[in-house]
C-alpha positions in Angstrom: 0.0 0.0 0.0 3.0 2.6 0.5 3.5 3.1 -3.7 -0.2 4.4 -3.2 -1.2 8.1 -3.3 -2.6 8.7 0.1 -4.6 11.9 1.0 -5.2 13.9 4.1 -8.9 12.4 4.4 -8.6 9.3 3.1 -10.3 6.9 5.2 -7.9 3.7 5.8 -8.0 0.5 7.3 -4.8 -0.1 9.5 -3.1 -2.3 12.1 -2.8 0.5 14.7 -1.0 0.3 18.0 -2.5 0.8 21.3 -1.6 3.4 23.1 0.5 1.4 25.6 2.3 0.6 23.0 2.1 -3.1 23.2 -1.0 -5.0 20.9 -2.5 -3.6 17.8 -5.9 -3.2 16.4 -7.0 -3.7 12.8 -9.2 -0.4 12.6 -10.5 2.6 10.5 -8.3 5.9 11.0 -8.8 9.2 9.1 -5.6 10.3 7.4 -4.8 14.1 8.7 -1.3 15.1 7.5 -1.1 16.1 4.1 -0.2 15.3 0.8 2.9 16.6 0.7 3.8 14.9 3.5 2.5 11.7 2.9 4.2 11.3 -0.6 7.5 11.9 1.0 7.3 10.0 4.4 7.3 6.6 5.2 4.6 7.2 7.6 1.5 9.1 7.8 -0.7 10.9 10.4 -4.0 9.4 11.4 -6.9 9.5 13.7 -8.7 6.7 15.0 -11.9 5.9 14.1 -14.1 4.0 16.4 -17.7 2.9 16.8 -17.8 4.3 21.1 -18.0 7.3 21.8 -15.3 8.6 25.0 -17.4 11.7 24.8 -15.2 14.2 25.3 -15.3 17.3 23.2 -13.1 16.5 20.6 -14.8 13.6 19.6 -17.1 14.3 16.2 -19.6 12.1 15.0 -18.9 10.1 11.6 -21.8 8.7 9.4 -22.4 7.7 5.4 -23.4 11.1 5.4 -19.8 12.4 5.5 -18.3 10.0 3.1 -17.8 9.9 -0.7 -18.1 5.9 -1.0 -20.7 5.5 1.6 -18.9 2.6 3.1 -19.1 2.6 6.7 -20.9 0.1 8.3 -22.0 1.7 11.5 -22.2 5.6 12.2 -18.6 6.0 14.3 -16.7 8.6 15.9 -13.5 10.1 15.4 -11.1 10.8 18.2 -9.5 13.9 17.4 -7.8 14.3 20.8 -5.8 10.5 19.7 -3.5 11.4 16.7 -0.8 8.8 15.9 1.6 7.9 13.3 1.6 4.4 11.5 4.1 3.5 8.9 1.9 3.2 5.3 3.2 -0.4 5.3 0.3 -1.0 7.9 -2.2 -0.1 5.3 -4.3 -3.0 4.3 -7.0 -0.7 2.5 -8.1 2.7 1.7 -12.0 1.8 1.6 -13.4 5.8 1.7 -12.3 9.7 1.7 -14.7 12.0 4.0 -16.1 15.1 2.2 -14.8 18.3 2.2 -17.7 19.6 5.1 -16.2 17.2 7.6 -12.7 17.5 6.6 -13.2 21.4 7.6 -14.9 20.4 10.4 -12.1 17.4 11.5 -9.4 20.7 11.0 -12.1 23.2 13.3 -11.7 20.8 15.8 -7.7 20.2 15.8 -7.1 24.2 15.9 -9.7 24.1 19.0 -7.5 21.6 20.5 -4.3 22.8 19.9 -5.5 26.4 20.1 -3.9 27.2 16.8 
């Protein structure tokens, strides 16, 4: 998957660590670093997608609604407060890309968190 052109809001399915550090979880993540990046990294940026909510504030809803391919199974959240890095050799697909409304609205909600 690595010779692939990956965009910032392209919806992937990954083997992603847990934060501990120790075990890893096939799961959806929305890719936030850009293109630029991506095409000259060995890694890219994500955010985890999951089907519980935490809750907190930075967490914002994800449904068919906000996606091009309509291929989520189940509406999910993403957890804009968890960022992490995964090399793109843990890609096993790219199954979706959100629309531009919620990519605005994933980027609202990263300059709210790192008041930026």
């Amino acid at each position: 998957m690595s010779s692939l052109i990956i965009e910032q809001g392209h919806l992937v399915v990954a083997d992603i660590l847990f934060a501990e550090q120790i075990g890893a979880k096939r799961r959806l993540a929305l890719v936030i670093s850009n293109g630029e990046y991506n095409k000259k990294s060995e890694d890219i940026i994500v955010l985890k997608v999951t089907s519980h909510s935490s809750n907190t504030r930075y967490d914002l809803k994800l449904t068919n609604d906000d996606t091009i391919n309509k291929s989520l199974k189940k509406d999910s959240t993403l957890m804009v407060d968890f960022p992490t890095v995964i090399m793109k050799e843990r890609i096993i697909a790219m199954p979706d890309k959100i629309n531009v409304r919620k990519l605005s609205e994933v980027k609202e909600k990263i300059k709210e968190l790192y008041a930026i």
